[in-house]
Every structure is written in C-alpha cells, then in structure tokens.
TORKOL-4160 file (C-alpha; in steps of 0.2 Angstrom, whole numbers, padded with zeros to 4 digits, m for minus):
259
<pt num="1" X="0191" Y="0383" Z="0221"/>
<pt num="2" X="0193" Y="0368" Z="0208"/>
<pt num="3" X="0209" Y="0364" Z="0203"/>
<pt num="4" X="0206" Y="0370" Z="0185"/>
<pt num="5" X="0197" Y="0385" Z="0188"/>
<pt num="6" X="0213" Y="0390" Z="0201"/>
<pt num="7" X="0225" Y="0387" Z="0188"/>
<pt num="8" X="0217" Y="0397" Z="0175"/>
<pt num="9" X="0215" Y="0412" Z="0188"/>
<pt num="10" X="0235" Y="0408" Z="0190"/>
<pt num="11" X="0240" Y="0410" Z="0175"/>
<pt num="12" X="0230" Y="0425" Z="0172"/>
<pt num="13" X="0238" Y="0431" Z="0187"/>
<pt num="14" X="0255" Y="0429" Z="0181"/>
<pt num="15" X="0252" Y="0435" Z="0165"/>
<pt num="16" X="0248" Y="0450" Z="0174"/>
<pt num="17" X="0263" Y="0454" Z="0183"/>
<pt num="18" X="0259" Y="0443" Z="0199"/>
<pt num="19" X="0277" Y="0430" Z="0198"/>
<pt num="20" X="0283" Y="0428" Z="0214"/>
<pt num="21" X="0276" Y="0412" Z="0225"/>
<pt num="22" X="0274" Y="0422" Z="0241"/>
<pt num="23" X="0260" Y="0434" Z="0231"/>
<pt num="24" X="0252" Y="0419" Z="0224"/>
<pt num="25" X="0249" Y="0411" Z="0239"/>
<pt num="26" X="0243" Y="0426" Z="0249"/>
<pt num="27" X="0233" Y="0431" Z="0233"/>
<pt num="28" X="0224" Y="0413" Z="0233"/>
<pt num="29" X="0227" Y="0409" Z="0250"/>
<pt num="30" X="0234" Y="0391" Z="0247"/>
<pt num="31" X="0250" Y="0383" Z="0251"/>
<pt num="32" X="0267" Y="0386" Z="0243"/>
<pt num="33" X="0267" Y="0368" Z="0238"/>
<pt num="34" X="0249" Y="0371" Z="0229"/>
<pt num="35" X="0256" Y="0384" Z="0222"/>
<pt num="36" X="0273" Y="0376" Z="0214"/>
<pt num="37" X="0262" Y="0361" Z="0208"/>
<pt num="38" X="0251" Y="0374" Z="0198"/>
<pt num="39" X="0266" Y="0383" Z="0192"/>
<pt num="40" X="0272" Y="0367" Z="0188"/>
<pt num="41" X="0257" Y="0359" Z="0178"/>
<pt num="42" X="0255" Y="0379" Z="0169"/>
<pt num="43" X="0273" Y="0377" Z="0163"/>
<pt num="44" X="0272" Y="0360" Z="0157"/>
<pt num="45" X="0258" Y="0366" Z="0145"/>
<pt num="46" X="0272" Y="0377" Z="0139"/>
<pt num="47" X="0260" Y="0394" Z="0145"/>
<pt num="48" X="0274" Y="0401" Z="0158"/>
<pt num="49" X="0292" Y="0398" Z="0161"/>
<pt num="50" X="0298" Y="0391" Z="0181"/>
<pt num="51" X="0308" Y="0403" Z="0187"/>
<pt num="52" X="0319" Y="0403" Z="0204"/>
<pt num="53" X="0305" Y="0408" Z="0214"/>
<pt num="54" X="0289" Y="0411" Z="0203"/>
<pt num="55" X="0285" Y="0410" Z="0185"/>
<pt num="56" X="0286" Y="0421" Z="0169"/>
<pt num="57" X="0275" Y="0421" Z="0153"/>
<pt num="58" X="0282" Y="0413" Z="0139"/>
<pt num="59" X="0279" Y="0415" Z="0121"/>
<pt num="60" X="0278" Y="0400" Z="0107"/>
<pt num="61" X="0293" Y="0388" Z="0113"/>
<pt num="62" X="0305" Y="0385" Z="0098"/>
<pt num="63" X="0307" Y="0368" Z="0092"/>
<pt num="64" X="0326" Y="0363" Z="0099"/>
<pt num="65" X="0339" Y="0359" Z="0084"/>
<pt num="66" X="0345" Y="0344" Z="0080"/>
<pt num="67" X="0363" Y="0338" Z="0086"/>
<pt num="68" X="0370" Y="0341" Z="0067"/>
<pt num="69" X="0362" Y="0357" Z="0069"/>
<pt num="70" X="0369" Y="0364" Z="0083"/>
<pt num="71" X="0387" Y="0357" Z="0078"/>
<pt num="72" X="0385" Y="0369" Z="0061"/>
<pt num="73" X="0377" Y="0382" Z="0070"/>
<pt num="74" X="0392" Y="0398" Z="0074"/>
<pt num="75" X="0404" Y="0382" Z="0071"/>
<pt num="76" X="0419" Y="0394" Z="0070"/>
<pt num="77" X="0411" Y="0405" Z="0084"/>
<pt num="78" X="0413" Y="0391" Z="0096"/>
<pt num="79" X="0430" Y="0388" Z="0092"/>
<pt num="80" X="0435" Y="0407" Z="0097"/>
<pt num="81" X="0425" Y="0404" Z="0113"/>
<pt num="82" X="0432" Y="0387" Z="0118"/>
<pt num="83" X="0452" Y="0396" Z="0115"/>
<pt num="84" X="0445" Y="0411" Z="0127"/>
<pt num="85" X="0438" Y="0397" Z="0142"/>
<pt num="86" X="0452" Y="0388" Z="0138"/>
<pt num="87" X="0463" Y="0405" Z="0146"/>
<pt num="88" X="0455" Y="0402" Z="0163"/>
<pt num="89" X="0460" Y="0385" Z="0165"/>
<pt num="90" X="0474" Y="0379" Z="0174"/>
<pt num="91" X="0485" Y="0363" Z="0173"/>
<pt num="92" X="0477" Y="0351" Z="0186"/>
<pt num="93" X="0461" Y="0358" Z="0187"/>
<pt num="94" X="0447" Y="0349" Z="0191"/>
<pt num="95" X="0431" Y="0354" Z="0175"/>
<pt num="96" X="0415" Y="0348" Z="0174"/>
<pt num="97" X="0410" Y="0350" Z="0156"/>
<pt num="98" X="0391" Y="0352" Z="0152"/>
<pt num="99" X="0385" Y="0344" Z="0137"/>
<pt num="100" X="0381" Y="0353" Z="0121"/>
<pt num="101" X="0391" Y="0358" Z="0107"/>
<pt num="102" X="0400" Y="0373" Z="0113"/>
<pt num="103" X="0408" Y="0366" Z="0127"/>
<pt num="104" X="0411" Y="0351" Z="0116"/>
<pt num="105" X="0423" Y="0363" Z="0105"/>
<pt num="106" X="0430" Y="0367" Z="0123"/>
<pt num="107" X="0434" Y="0350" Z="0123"/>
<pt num="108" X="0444" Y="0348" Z="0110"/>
<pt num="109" X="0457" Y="0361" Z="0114"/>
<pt num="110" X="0457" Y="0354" Z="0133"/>
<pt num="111" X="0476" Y="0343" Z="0127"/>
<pt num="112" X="0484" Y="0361" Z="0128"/>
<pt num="113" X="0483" Y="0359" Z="0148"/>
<pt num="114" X="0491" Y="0344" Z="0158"/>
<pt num="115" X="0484" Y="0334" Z="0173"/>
<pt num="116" X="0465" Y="0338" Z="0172"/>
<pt num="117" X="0452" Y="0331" Z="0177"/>
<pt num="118" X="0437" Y="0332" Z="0165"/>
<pt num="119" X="0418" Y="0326" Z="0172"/>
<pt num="120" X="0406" Y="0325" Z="0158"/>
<pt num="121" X="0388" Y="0320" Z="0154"/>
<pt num="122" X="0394" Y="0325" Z="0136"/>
<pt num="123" X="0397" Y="0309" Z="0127"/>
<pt num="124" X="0400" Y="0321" Z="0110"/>
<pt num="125" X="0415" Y="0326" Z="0119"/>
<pt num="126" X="0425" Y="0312" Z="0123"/>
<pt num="127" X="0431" Y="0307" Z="0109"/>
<pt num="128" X="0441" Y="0323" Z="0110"/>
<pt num="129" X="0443" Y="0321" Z="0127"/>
<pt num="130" X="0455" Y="0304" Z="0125"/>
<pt num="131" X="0467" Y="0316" Z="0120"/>
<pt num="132" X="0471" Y="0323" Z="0138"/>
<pt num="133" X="0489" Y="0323" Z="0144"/>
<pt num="134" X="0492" Y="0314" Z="0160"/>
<pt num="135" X="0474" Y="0318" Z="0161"/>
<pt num="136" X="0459" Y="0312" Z="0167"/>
<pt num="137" X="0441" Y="0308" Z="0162"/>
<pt num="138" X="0424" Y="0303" Z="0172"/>
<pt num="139" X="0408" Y="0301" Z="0162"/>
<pt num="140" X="0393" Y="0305" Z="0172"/>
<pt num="141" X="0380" Y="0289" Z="0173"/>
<pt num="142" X="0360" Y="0290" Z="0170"/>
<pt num="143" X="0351" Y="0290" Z="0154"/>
<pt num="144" X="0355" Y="0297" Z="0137"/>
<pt num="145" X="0345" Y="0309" Z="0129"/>
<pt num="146" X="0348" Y="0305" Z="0110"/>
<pt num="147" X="0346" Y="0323" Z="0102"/>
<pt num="148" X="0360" Y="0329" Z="0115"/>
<pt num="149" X="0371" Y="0315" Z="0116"/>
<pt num="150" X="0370" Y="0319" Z="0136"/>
<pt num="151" X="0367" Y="0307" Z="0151"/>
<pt num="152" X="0356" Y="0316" Z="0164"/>
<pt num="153" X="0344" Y="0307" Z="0178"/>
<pt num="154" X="0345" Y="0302" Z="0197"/>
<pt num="155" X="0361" Y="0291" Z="0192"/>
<pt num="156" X="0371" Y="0307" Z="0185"/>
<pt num="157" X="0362" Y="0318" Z="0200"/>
<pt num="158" X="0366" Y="0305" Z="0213"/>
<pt num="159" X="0387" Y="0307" Z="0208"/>
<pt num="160" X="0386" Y="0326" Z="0206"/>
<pt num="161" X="0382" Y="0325" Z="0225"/>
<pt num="162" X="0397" Y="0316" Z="0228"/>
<pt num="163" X="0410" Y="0327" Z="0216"/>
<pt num="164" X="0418" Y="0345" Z="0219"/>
<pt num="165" X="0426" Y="0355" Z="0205"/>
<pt num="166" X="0435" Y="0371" Z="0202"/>
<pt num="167" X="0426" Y="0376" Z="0185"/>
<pt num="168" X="0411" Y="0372" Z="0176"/>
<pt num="169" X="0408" Y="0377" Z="0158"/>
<pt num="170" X="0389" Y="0378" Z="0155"/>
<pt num="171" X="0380" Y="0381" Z="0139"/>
<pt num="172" X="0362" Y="0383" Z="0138"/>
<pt num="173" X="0346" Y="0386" Z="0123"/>
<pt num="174" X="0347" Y="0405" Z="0131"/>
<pt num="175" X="0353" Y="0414" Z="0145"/>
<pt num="176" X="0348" Y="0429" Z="0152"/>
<pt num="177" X="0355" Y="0439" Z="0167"/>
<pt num="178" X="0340" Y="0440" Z="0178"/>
<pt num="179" X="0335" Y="0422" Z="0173"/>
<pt num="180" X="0347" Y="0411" Z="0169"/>
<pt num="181" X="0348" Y="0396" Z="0158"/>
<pt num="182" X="0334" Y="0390" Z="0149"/>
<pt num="183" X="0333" Y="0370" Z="0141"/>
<pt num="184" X="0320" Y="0361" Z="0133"/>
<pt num="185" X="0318" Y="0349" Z="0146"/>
<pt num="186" X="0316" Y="0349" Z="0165"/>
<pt num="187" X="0330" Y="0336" Z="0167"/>
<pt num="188" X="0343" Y="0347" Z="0160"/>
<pt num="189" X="0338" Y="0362" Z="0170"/>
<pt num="190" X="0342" Y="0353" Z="0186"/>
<pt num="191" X="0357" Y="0344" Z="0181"/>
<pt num="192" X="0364" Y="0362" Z="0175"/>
<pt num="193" X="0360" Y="0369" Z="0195"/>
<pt num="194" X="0367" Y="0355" Z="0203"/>
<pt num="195" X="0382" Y="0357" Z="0193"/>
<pt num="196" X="0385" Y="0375" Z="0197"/>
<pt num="197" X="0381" Y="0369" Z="0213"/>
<pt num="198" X="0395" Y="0359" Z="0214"/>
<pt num="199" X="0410" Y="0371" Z="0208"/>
<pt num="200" X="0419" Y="0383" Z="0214"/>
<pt num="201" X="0418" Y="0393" Z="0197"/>
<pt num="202" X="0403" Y="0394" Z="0184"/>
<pt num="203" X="0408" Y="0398" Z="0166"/>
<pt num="204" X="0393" Y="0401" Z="0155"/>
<pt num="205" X="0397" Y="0402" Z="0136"/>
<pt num="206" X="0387" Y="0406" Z="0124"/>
<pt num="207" X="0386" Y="0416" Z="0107"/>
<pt num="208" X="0378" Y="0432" Z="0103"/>
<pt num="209" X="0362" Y="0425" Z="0097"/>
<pt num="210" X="0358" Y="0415" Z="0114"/>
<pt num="211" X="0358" Y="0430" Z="0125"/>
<pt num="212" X="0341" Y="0437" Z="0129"/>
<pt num="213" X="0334" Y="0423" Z="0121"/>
<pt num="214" X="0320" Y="0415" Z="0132"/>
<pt num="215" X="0316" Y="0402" Z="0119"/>
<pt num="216" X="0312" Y="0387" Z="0130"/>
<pt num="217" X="0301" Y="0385" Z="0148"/>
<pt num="218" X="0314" Y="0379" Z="0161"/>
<pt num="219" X="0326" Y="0387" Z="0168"/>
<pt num="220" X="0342" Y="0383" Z="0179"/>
<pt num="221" X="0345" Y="0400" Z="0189"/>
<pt num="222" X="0364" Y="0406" Z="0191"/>
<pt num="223" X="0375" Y="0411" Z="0204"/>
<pt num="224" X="0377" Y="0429" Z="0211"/>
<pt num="225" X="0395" Y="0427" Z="0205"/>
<pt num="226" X="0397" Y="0419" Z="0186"/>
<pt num="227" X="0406" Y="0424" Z="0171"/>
<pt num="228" X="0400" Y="0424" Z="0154"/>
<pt num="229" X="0412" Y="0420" Z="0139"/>
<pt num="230" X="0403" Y="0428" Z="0120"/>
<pt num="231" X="0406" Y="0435" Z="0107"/>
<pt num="232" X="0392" Y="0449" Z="0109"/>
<pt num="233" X="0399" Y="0466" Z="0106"/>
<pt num="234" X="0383" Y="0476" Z="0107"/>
<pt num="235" X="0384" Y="0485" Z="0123"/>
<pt num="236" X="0366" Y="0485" Z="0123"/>
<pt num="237" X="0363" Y="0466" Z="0124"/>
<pt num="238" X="0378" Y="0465" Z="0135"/>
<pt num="239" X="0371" Y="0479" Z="0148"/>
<pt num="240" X="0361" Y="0469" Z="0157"/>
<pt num="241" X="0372" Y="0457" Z="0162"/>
<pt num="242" X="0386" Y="0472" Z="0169"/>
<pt num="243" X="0369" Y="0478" Z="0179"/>
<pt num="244" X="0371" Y="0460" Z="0186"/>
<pt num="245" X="0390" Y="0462" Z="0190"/>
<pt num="246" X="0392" Y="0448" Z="0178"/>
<pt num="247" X="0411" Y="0445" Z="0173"/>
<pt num="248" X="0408" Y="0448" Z="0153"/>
<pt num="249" X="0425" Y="0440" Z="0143"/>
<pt num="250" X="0421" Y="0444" Z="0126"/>
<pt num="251" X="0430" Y="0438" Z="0109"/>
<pt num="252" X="0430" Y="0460" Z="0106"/>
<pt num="253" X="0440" Y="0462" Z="0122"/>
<pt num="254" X="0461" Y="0464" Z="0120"/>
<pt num="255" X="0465" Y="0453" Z="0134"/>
<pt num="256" X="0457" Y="0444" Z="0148"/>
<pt num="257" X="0467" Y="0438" Z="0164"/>
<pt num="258" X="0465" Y="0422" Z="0171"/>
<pt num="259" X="0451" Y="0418" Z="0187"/>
C-alpha cells in the first residue's frame, strides 16, 4: 500500500475509534515505527492529536494568544493560583518553573521562601525571580521561542538530563486527565515530559477555562501521581480528574496541606 493511500486509511481509522499503535499495526500489518511516522505526518497536518501511545482526532486547532494576551488573560486568577502553589513549597527546595504566564505569576511570590533554587526556560520570569532570598537561579539554554519568551531545544533538553528537582510547576494551552498537556508545538510538549521526568513532584496549574480543552495537537502525557492547582469549582469538569486519583487543590477549597 502507498504511503499516501496508508495514511488516509489511518486517519479514517482513527477517526473511527482505532488509537492505539498496537491495533494500527496489526490492523495494516506494518511496523510500529511505520506507524508512529504516519501518526506523526497525520498530526503535523493538524487532523489527529499524538497521544502517549496512539492518536486522537482533533478538531480546528485555535490560533495561540499572544504573550500580552495571555498576561491579561485571568490576570488576577493567576495570582490566587501562584499564592496556593506557593503553600507547597518549601524553603531550599529545588523548582523547575515552566514557562508561561501562570507559573510566571508563581514567580513573583517565590521571595516569600528562602534558599531555593529556581531552573527556568521562562525568561518572563526572571525578572521577578532576581528577587530570591539567598536564592538561586539557572536559566535553561537552547533557542527562544519569541511568542513564549521560553528557551526549548537539544541545548535546554541536554541539561534537563543532567538536573533533578523536588517540584515542577507546569502550565499548559489545556490539560486533560486522560491526556495530559496540550502545546502548540512539538518542542514544548517534550521539554514539558522531560521536566516531569526529572522531579520528584509535578504541579500542573491551570484555570477553569484550560481544563478539558483539547485545543492544540501535541501533547505531554502526565504522571500517574500529579496535582492540579485551579480554580474550577464545577464538580463536573473537576470529576474526571478525581476518576484519575488526581490531587485537586482548588481556590473553592478552605485549606490544603503542604505535599
């Protein structure tokens, strides 16, 4: 079977219910690496999302916001959630702070703990970040992605490799439970993973309007133990992540006890 005539049976097929890689490559009776290059080239053209194992269709992929944007965008939101991540963090602690604007409001209350030790790709957070008591910052090395204000690349992957933390705080374009984090680009879905990768605990914070969104095609799956930081009270839209024993710390909630 042609290349292209494959790939259209494959997308067919996964549009009908057929995700996983193992059935897709018993069902065409090619390799798994056939089958992850088709999946690859079908999610490229923005027609399914890469999943941890398979694929999922997608509908129309919204265009990403502009930095500005996001930094208006539930501006007083991400202040509430950066006060609640900042409950779980101890002096000294070792963070890795994702980029993105949330976990850039995190970074701006980071000078009520002493001795860390902040890694970043988020360059629109160190200017916050200077502030640190008899603390400590590394900037992650690679290229910069200008509507981000992130460094990402082999040169940031290549020192995630050589770093171990106690927490990362993640943010993502939507996160779902079953999932995980979906980004605009390829390159920011696998520095997320190998920055879970690397800690010991994975903090995902996100406002209400980001969960259950599938709005862009690659995804960075999460770990079987995470905790997510809203401020979704809709038990509905919060269910699906309890059915995943996901940690839920929520703006609603009285207290919340340190991890």
């Amino acid at each position: 079977m042609k290349v292209a005539r494959r790939r259209e049976a494959m997308l067919k097929a996964v549009l009908s219910g057929m995700t996983e890689v193992e059935t897709l490559c018993a069902h065409f009776g090619v390799s798994e690496a056939t089958v992850r290059r088709d999946l690859g080239a079908l999610a490229e053209q923005g027609l399914i999302v890469r999943t941890y194992g398979g694929a999922a269709h997608i509908g129309a992929r919204e265009p990403e916001l502009t930095l500005s944007q996001r930094q208006s965008h539930q501006e007083g939101v991400k202040a509430q959630l950066a006060a609640l991540a900042l409950e779980q963090i101890r002096d000294h602690d070792t963070l890795l702070l994702d980029g993105g604007t949330t976990t850039a409001a995190l970074a701006a209350v980071l000078h009520q703990r002493q001795g860390l030790h902040v890694i970043t790709n988020n360059l629109a957070a160190l200017s916050a970040l200077e502030r640190l008591p008899e603390g400590r910052v590394t900037v992650l090395g690679g290229d910069v992605r200008m509507s981000s204000m992130t460094t990402m690349g082999p040169a940031a992957q290549a020192m995630l490799a050589r770093l171990s933390v106690d927490r990362v705080f993640v943010s993502a374009d939507g996160v779902t439970a079953d999932l995980g984090l979906c980004e605009a680009s390829p390159e920011q879905a696998w520095l997320k993973e190998l920055m879970i990768g690397r800690s010991a605990r994975c903090y995902v914070m996100a406002d209400h309007t980001k969960l259950g969104r599938t709005s862009q095609q690659h995804w960075t799956p999460l770990p079987a133990a995470w905790t997510l930081i809203t401020d979704a009270i809709d038990e509905q839209v919060l269910a699906p992540f309890r059915q995943y024993n996901v940690r839920v710390l929520s703006l609603a909630a009285s207290s919340n006890t340190l991890a």
